[in-house]
C-alpha positions as a Markdown table, in Angstrom:
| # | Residue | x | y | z |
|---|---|---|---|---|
| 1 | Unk | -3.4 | 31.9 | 16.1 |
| 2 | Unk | -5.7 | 29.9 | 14.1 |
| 3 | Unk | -8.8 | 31.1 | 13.1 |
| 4 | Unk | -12.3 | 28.6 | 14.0 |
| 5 | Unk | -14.5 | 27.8 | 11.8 |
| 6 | Unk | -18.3 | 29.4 | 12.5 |
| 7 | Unk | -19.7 | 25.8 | 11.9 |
| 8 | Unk | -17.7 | 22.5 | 12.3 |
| 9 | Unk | -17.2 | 20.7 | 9.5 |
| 10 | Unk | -19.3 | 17.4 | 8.3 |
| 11 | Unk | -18.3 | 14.3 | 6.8 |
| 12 | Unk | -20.9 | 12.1 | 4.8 |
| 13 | Unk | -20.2 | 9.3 | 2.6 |
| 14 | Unk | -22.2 | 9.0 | -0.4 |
| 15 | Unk | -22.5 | 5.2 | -2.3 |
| 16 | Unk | -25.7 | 6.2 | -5.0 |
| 17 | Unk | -26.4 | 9.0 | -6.4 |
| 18 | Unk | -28.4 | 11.2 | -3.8 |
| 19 | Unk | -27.8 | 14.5 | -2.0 |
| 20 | Unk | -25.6 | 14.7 | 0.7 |
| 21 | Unk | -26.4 | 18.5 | 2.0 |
| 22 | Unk | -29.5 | 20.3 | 1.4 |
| 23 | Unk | -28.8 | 24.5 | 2.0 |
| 24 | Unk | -26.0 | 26.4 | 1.8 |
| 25 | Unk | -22.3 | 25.8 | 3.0 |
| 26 | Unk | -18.7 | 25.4 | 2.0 |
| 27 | Unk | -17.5 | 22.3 | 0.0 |
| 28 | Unk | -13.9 | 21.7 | 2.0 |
| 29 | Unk | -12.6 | 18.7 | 0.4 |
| 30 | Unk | -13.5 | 15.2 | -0.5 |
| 31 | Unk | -12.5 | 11.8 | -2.2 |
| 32 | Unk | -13.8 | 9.5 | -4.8 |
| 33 | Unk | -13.3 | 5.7 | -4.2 |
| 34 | Unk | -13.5 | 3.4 | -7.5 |
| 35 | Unk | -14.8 | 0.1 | -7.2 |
| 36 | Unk | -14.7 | -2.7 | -9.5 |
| 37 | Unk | -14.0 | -0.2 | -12.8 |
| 38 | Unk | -13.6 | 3.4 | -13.5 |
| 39 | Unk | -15.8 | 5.7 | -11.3 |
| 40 | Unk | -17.3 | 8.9 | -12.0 |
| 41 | Unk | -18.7 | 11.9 | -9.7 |
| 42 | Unk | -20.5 | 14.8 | -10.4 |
| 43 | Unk | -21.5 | 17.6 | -7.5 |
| 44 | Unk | -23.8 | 19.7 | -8.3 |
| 45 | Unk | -25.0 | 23.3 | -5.9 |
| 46 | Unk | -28.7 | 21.5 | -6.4 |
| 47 | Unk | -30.6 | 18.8 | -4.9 |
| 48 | Unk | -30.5 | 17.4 | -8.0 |
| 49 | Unk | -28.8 | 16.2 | -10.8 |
| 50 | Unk | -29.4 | 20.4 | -12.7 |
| 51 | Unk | -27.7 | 23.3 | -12.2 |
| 52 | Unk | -24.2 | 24.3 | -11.4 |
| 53 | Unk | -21.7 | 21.8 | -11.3 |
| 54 | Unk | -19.0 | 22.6 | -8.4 |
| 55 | Unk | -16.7 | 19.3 | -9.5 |
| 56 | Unk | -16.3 | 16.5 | -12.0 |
| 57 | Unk | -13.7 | 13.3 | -10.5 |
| 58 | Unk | -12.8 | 10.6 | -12.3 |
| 59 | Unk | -11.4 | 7.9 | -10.4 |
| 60 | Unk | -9.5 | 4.7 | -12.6 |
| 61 | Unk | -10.7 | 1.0 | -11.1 |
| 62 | Unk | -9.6 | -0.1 | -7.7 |
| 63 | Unk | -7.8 | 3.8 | -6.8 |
| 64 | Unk | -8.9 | 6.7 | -4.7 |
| 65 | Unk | -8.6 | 10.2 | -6.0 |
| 66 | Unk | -8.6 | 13.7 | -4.2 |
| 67 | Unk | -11.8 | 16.1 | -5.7 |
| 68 | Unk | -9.2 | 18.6 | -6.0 |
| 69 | Unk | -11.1 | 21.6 | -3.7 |
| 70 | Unk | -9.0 | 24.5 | -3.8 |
| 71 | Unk | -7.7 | 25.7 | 0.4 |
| 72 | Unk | -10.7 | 27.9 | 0.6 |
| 73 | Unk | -13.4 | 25.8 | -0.2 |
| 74 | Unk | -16.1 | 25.8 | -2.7 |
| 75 | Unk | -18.9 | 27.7 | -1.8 |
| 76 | Unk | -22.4 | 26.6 | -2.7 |
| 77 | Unk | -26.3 | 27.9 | -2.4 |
| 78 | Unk | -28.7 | 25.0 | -2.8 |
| 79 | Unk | -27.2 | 22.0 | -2.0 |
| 80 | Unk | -25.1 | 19.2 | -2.5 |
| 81 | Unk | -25.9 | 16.9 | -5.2 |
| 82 | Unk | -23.8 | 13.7 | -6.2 |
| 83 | Unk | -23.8 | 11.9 | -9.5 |
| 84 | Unk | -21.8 | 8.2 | -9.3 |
| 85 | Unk | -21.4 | 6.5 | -11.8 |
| 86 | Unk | -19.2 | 3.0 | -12.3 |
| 87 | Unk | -19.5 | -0.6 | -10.4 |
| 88 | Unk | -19.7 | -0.1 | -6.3 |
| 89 | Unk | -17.8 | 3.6 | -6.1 |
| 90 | Unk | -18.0 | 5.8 | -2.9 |
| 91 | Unk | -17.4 | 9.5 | -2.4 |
| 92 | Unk | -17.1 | 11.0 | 0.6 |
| 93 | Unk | -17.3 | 14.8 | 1.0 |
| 94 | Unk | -16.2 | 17.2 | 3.7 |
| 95 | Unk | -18.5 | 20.1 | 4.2 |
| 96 | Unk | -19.4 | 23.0 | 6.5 |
């Protein structure tokens, strides 16, 4: 039998760099989209650009690339905080 989660899981996308979750969850998985050149993400467990990083993705132009969240999940206390850099990339994180 499969086990439910307490809290159902979100999706946001996230095109500038901003916070996608303010409090405390689990980071379940997620994927960077590059745009016109090489992207680059950086979560953070913040509400800003300080603090813990959780992941650093580097996606090469015109490609999509997995965060690389371990089965579990990544657990975080303050937030979720995304750095983009590169021309027009997107992330999009899965969260509970």
């Amino acid at each position: 039998m499969e086990e439910e989660s307490m809290y159902p899981a979100e999706t946001t996308e996230v095109a500038a760099t901003g916070t996608a979750r303010t409090g405390s969850g689990k980071l379940l998985g997620g994927v960077l989209t590059a745009g016109a050149d090489a992207a680059t993400a950086t979560i953070y467990d913040n509400t800003s650009a300080a603090g813990k990083v959780l992941r650093t993705v580097k996606a090469p132009a015109g490609t999509t690339v997995d965060i690389g969240v371990p089965a579990c999940g990544v657990h975080f206390g303050t937030g979720l905080h995304a750095v983009l850099a590169g021309t027009g990339p997107k992330l999009y994180l899965e969260f509970s």
